[in-house]
N, C-alpha and C positions, 0 to 999 in steps of 0.2 A: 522638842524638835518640831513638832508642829507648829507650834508658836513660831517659830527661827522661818519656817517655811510660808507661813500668813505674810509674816514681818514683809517678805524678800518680795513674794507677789503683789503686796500693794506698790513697791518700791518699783519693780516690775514695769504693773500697768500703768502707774502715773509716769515713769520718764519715757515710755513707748507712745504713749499717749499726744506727751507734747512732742516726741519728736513725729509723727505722724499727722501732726497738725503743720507742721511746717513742711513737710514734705510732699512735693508737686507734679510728680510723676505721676501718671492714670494706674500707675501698676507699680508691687514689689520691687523693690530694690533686685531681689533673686530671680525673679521671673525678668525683670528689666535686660540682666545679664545673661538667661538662659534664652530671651530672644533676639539678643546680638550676636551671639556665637549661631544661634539656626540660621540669621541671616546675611552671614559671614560666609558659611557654606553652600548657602542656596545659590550661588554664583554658577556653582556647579551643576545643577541641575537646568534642563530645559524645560517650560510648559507651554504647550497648546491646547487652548482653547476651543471647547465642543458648539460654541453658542450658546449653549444657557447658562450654568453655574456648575459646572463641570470642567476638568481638568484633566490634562495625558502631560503625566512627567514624567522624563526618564533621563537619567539618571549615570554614573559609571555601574554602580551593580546592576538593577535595576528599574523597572518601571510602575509607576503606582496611579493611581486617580486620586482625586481630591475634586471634594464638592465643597465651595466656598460659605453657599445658603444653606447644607445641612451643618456646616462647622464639621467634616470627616473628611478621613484619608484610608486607603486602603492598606498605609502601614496601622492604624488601630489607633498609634503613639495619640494624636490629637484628642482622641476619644476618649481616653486612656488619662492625658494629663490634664486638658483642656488648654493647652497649651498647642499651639501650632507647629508641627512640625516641621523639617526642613524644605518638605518638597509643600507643605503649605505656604512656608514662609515664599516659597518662589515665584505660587501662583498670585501671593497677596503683592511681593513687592512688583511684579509685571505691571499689574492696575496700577499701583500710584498709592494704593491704601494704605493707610498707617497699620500696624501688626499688632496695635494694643488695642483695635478693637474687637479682631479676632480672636481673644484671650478669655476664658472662660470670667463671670462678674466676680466670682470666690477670689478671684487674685485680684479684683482691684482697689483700688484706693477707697474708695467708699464704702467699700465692703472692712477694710482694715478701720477707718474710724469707728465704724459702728462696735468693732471688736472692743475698741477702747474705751469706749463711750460708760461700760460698767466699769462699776468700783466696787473694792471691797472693803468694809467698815473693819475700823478697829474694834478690836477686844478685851476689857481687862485682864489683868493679869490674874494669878491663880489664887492670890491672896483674897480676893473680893467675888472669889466662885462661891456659890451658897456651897455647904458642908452638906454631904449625904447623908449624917443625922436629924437633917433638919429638915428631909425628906420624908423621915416618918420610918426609915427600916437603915441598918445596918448591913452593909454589900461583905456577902461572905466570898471568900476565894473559890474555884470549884471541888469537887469533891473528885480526885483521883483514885483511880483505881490501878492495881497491879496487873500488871499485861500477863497474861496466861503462858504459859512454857519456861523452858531454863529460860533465865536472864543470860544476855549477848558476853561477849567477852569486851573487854576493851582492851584490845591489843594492837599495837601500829607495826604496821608494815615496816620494813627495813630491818629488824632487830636491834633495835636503839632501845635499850632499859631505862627507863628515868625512876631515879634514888629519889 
């Protein structure tokens, strides 16, 4: 099984690999989508502007702040995913700023090739594993003991007898 499991992960990271080599977006494919729907919504929201890096949004429920230069919102969410949240996404698209730069580096593009960038080596198979006699000792099984008190019953529920 382990073998079946090495097998699948090399297979894995090599076709991850080249597709991530051809793929041109600054961020995830998931994050890509998880910041068009924030910024879908943020329509919604109003923000004004303190003068410095500061933000008053509000919102139908609600009103929160967001500071642009710390990367935080006073719902947490941003701090939380590293990902912008809705009432971030409103203060960033007011400016004019693109949303993927506000995105924590863990989701970006560069950060995924590096993920790929390792490999893992194949292995022979078990026929050409050295033999544990030739180790110098013979691997014994453990040594069990009988567990103290009556032995359980094995009886199942329902009253179903099996012959």
């Amino acid at each position: 099984m382990l073998e079946e499991i090495h097998t699948y992960q090399m297979e894995r990271i090599q076709i991850r690999g080249q597709w991530i080599k051809n793929y041109n977006y600054p961020v995830s494919p998931l994050i890509k989508e998880t910041l068009d729907k924030a910024s879908a919504k943020a329509s919604a929201w109003r923000s004004v502007w303190n003068g410095e890096h500061s933000y008053h949004v509000s919102g139908p429920p609600d009103q929160y702040v967001v500071n642009l230069r710390d990367k935080t919102c006073s719902c947490r969410l941003w701090q939380i995913q590293g990902i912008p949240c809705v009432h971030a996404c409103a203060c960033i698209l007011k400016n004019g700023h693109p949303l993927t730069k506000y995105v924590s580096h863990y989701y970006s593009r560069e950060t995924m090739v590096s993920l790929y960038t390792h490999m893992l080596y194949p292995i022979n198979g078990m026929h050409n594993w050295p033999k544990t006699s030739e180790v110098g000792f013979e691997l014994q099984p453990p040594r069990t003991k009988r567990q103290r008190g009556r032995p359980r019953k094995k009886r199942r529920e329902g009253g179903h007898f099996q012959v």
